[in-house]
TORKOL-4160 file (C-alpha; in steps of 0.2 Angstrom, whole numbers, padded with zeros to 4 digits, m for minus):
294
<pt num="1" X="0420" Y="0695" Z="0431"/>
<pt num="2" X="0422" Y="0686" Z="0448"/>
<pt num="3" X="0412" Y="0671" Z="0449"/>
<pt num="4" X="0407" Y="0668" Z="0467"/>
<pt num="5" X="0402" Y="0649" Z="0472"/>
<pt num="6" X="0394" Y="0646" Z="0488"/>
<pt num="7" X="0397" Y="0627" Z="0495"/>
<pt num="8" X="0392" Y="0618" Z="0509"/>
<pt num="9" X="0396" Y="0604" Z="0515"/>
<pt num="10" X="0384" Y="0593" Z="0526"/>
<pt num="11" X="0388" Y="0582" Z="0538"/>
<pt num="12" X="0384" Y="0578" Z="0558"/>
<pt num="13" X="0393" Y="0565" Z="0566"/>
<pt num="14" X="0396" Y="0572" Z="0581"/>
<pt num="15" X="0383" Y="0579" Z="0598"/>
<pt num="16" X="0371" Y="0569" Z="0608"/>
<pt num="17" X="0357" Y="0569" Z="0592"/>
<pt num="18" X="0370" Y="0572" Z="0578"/>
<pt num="19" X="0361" Y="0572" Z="0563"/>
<pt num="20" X="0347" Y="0583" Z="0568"/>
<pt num="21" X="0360" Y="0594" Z="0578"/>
<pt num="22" X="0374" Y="0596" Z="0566"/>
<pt num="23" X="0365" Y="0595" Z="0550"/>
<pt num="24" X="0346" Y="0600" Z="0553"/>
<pt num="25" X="0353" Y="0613" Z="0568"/>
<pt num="26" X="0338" Y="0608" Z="0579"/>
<pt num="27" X="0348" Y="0615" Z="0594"/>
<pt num="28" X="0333" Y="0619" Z="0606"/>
<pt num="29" X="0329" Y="0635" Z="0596"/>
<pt num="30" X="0314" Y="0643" Z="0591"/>
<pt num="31" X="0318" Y="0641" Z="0574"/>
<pt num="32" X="0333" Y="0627" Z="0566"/>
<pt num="33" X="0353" Y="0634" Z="0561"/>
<pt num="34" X="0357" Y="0623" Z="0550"/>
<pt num="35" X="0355" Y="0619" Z="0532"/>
<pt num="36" X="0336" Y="0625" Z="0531"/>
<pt num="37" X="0343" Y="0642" Z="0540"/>
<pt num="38" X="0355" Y="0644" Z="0526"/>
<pt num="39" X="0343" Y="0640" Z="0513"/>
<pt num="40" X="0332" Y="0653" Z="0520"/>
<pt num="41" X="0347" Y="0667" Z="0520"/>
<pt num="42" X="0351" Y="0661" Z="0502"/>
<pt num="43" X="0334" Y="0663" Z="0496"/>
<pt num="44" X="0333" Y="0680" Z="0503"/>
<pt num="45" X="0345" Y="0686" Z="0491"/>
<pt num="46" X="0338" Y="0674" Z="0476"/>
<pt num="47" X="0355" Y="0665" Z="0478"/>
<pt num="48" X="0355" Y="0646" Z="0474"/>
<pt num="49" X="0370" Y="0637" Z="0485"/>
<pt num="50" X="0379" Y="0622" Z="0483"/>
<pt num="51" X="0377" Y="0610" Z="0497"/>
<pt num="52" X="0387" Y="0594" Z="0495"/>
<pt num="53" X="0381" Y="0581" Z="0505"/>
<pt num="54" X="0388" Y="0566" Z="0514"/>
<pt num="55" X="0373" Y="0553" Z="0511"/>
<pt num="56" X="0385" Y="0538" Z="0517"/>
<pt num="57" X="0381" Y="0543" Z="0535"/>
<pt num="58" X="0362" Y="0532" Z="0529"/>
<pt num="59" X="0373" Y="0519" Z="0536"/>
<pt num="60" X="0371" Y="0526" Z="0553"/>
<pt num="61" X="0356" Y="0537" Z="0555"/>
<pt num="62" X="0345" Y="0530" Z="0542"/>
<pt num="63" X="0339" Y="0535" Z="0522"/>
<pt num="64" X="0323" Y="0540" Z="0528"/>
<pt num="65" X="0331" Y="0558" Z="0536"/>
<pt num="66" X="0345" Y="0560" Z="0523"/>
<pt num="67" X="0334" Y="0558" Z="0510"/>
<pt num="68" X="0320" Y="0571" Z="0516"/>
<pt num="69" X="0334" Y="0584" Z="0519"/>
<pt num="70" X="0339" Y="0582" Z="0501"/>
<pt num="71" X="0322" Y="0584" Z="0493"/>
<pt num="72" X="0319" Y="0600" Z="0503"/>
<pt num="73" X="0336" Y="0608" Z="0499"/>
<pt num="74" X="0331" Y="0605" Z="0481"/>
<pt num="75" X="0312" Y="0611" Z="0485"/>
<pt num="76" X="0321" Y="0627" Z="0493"/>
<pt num="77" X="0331" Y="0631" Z="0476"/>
<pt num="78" X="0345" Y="0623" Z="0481"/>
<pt num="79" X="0357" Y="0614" Z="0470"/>
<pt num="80" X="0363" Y="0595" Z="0479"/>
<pt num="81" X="0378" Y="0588" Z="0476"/>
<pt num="82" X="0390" Y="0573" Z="0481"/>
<pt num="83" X="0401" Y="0574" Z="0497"/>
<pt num="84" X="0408" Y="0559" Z="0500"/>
<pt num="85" X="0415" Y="0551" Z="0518"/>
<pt num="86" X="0417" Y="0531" Z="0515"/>
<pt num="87" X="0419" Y="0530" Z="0531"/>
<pt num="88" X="0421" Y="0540" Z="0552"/>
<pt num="89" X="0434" Y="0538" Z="0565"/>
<pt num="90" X="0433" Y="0536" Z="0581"/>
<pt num="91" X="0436" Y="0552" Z="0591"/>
<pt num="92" X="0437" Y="0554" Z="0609"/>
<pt num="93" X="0428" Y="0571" Z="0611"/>
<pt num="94" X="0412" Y="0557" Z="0606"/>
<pt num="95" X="0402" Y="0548" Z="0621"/>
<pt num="96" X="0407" Y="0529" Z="0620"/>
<pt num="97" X="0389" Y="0524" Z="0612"/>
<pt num="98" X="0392" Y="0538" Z="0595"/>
<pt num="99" X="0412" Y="0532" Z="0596"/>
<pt num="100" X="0403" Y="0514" Z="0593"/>
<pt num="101" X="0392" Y="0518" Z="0578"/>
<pt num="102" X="0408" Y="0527" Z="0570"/>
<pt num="103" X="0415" Y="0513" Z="0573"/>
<pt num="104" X="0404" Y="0499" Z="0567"/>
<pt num="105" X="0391" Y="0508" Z="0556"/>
<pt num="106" X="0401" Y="0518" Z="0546"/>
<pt num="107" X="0397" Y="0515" Z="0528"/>
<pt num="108" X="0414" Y="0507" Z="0523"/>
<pt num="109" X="0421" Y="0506" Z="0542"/>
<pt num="110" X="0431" Y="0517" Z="0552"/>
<pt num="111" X="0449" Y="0515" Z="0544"/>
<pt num="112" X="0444" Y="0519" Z="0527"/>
<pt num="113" X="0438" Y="0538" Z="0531"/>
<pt num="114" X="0446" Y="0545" Z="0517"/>
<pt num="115" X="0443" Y="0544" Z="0498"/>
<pt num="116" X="0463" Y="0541" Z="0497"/>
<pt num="117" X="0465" Y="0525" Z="0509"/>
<pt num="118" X="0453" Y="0518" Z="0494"/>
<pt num="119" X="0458" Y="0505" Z="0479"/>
<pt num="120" X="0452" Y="0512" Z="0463"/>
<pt num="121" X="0439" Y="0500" Z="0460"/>
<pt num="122" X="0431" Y="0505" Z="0480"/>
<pt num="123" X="0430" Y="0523" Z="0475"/>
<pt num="124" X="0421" Y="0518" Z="0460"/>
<pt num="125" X="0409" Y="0509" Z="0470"/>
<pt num="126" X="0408" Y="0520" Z="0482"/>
<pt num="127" X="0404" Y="0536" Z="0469"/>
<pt num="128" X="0392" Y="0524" Z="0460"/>
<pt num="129" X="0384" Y="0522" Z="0477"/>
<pt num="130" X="0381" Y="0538" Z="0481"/>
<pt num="131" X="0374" Y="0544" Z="0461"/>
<pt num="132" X="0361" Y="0532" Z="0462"/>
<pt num="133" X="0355" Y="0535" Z="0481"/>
<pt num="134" X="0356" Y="0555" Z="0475"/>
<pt num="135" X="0345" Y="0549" Z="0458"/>
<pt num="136" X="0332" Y="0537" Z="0468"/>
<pt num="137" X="0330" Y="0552" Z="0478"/>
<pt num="138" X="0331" Y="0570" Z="0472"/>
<pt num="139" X="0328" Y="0563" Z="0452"/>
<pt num="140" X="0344" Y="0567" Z="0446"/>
<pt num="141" X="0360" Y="0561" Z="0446"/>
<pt num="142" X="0376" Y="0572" Z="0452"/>
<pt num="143" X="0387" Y="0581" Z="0442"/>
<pt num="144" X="0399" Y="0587" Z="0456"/>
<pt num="145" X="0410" Y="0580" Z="0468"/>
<pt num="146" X="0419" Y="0585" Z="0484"/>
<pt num="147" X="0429" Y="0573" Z="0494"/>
<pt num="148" X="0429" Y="0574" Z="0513"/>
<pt num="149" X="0443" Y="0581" Z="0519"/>
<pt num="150" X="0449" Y="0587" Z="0503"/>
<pt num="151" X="0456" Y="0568" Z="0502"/>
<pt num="152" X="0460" Y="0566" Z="0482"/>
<pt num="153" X="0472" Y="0558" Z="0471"/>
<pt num="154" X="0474" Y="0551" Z="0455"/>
<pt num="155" X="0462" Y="0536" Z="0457"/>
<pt num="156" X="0450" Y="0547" Z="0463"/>
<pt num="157" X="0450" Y="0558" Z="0446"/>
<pt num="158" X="0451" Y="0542" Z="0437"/>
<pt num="159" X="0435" Y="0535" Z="0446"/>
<pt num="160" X="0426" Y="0551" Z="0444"/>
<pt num="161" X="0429" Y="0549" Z="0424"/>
<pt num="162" X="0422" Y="0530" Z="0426"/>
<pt num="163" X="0407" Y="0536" Z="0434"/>
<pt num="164" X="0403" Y="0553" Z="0423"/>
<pt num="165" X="0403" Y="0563" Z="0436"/>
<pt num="166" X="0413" Y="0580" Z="0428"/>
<pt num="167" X="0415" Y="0592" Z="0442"/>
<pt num="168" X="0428" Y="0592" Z="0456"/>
<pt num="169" X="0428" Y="0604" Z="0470"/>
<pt num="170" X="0440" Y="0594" Z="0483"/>
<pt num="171" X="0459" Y="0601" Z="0478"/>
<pt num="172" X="0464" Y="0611" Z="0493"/>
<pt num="173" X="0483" Y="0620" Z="0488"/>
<pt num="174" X="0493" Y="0616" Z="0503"/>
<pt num="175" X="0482" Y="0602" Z="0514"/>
<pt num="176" X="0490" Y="0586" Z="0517"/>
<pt num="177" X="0475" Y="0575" Z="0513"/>
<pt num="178" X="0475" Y="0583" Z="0493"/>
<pt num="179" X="0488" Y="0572" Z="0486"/>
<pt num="180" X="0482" Y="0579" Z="0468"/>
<pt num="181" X="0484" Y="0598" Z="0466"/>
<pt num="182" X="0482" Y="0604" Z="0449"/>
<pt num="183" X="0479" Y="0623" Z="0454"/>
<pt num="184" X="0479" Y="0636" Z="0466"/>
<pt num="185" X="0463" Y="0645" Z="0464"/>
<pt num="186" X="0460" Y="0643" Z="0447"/>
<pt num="187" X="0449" Y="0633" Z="0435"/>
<pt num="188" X="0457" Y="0619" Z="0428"/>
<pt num="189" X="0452" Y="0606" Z="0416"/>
<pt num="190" X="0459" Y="0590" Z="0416"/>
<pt num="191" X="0456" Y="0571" Z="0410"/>
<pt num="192" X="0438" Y="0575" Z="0405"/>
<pt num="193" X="0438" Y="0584" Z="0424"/>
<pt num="194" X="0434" Y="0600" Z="0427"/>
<pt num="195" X="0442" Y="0607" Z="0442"/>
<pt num="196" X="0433" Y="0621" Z="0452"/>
<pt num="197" X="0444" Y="0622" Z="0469"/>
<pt num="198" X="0444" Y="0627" Z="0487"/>
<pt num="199" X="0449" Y="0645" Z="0486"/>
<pt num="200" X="0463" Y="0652" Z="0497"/>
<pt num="201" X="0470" Y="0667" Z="0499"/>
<pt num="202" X="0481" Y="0679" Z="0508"/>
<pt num="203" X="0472" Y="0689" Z="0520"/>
<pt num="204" X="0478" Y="0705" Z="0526"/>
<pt num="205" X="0476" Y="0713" Z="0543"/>
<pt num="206" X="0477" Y="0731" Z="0541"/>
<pt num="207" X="0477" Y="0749" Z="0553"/>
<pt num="208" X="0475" Y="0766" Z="0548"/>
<pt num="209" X="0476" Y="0785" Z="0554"/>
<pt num="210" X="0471" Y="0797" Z="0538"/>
<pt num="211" X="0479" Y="0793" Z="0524"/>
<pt num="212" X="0493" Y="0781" Z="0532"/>
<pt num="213" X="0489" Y="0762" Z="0534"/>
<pt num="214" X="0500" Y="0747" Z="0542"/>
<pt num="215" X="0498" Y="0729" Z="0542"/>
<pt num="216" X="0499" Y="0722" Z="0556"/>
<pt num="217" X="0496" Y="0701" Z="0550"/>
<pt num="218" X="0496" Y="0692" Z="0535"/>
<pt num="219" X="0487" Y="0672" Z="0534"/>
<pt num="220" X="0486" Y="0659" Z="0521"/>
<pt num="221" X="0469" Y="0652" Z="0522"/>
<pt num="222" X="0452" Y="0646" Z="0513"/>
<pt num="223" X="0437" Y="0657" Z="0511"/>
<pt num="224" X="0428" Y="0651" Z="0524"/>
<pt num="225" X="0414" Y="0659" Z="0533"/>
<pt num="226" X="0420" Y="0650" Z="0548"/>
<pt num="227" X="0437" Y="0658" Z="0547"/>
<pt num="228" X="0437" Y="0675" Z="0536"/>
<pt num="229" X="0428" Y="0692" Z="0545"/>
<pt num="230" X="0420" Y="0704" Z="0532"/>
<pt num="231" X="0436" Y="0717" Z="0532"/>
<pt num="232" X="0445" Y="0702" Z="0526"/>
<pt num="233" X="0435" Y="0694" Z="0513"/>
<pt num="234" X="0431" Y="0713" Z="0507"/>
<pt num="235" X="0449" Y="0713" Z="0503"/>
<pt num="236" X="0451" Y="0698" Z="0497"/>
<pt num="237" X="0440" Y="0700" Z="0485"/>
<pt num="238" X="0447" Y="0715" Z="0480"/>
<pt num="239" X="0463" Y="0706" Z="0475"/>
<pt num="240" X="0455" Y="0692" Z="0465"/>
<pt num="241" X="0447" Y="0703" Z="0454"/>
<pt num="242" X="0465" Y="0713" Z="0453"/>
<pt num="243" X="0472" Y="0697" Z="0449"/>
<pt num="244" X="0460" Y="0690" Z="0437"/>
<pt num="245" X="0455" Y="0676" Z="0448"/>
<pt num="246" X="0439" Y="0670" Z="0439"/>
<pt num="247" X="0432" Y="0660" Z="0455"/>
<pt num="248" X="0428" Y="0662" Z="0475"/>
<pt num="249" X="0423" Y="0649" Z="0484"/>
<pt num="250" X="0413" Y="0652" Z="0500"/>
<pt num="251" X="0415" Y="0637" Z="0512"/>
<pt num="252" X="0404" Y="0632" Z="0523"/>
<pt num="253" X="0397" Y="0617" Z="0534"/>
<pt num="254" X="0382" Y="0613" Z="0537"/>
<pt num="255" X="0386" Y="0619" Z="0555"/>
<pt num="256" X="0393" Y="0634" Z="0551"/>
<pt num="257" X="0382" Y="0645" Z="0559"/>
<pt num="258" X="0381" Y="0636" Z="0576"/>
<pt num="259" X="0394" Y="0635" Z="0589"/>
<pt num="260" X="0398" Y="0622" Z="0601"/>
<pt num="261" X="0407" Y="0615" Z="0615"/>
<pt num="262" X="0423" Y="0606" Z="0612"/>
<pt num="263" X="0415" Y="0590" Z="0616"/>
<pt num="264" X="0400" Y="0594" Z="0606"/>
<pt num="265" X="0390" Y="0591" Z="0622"/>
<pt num="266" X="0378" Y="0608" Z="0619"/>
<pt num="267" X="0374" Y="0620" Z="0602"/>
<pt num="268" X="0370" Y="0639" Z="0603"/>
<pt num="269" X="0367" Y="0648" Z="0588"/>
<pt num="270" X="0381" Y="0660" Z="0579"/>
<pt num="271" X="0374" Y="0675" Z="0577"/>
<pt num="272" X="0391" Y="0684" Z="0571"/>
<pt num="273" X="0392" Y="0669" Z="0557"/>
<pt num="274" X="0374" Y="0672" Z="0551"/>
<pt num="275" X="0374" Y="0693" Z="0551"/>
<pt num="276" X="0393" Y="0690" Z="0543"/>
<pt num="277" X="0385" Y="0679" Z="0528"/>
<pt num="278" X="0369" Y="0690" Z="0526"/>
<pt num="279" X="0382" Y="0705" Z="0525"/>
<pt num="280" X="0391" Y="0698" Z="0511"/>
<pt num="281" X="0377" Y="0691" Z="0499"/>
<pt num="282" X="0371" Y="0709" Z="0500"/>
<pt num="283" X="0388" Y="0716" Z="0496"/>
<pt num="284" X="0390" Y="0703" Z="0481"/>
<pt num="285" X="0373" Y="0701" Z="0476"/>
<pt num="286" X="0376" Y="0724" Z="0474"/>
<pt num="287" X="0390" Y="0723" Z="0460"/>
<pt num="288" X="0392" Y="0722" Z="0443"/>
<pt num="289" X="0406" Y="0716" Z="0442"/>
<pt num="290" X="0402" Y="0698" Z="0451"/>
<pt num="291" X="0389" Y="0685" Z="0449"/>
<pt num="292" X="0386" Y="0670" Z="0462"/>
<pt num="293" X="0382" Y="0653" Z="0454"/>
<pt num="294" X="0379" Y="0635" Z="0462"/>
């Protein structure tokens, strides 16, 4: 049995409105494409996601809109979680006035963007900050954890026991910011932490005339909706279950079914990523052999 996760992490930091842009998807349409959207395609097929959200962008937006977006995840059926960014840089794809909020309103400032460029004791405070902001406002505390950036090492696995939080979901096998890797695509368990990681996998371009077939690329990357077509993730999933891989993890963001300029400067919808995801719930939610859990 192939257990399938789907995770999304949410986060807007970037566009002329970013929150409501890159996190609510209110992009001039008639109807949002962000998180609402995805809770919507996930109810459809009575699927409850994962969406990890980054609350320490309260510092720049607000509670008031973070808050509300987690109360009506969990009202959709939903399952919320802990994404932590301590802090933003910079970037120059930003107008000056976003580059400044980064800069200065960041929850632990801009140089400490990553979970790894903190002392033990900041991530602590830092995890401790988010469980309680999570429990004042959905009524329960978290019980799962993804870094940004996949940014973890042995402090942060350390903090994580401190705090009782006993799910990880940041090692990604082969990125630079994971400076802890205990699996490639498997479950592991670890220091009273249980590790469920971002799945990669080697996807496989193929051609084929009758009964001949040639491969034409091979790629090392995550399961992510943003980077996998259907042929691909049909076959990948193949594999895992011929290799008894026990988990998948669909990545996503909460912007993953929206494109945009390289400057962020204007959002259209993605209607590939959207037919694409509705296409494979179906497919799963179909076999016997798979079951999709938050």
């Amino acid at each position: 049995m192939l257990t399938v996760m789907p995770t999304i992490d949410v986060e807007g930091v970037h566009g002329n409105d970013p929150f409501n842009q890159m996190v609510l998807g209110n992009i001039g349409e008639k109807e949002n494409w962000g998180i609402y959207k995805l809770a919507k395609i996930f109810a459809k097929y009575d699927v409850s996601a994962t969406f990890f959200v980054d609350i320490y962008e309260h510092s720049m937006w607000g509670k008031d809109p973070i808050r509300d977006a987690c109360k009506k995840l969990v009202d959709l059926g939903q399952d919320v979680q802990l994404h932590t960014h301590p802090g933003w840089r910079e970037d120059p794809r930003d107008p000056l006035w976003l580059q400044n909020i980064r800069k200065n309103h960041s929850y632990m400032g801009s140089s400490k963007d990553f979970m790894t460029k903190l002392s033990l004791d900041e991530q602590v405070n830092v995890l401790e900050h988010g469980m309680e902001m999570l429990h004042d406002w959905i009524g329960c505390y978290p019980i799962a954890h993804r870094s940004g950036g996949y940014s973890i090492n042995s402090d942060t696995i350390t903090a994580l026991s401190r705090v009782g939080i006993p799910i990880d979901s940041s090692m990604h096998h082969g990125h630079a910011n994971s400076l802890e890797t205990w699996t490639k695509n498997e479950i592991v368990e670890r220091n009273g932490i249980i590790e469920l990681p971002v799945t990669i996998g080697c996807y496989t371009g193929t051609i084929g005339y009758g009964n001949y077939k040639w491969e034409f690329y091979k790629r090392l990357m995550k399961t992510d909706l943003n980077v996998f077509d259907y042929d691909e993730f049909q076959n990948y999933v193949a594999s895992a279950l011929d290799g008894n891989v026990k988990l998948l993890n669909i990545f996503m963001h909460s912007y993953s079914l929206m494109r945009f300029k390289n400057d962020f400067s204007s959002f259209w919808p993605n209607y590939g990523n959207a037919y694409k995801l509705e296409r494979t719930l179906e497919w799963l939610s179909g076999r016997e052999d798979i079951q999709i859990l938050d």
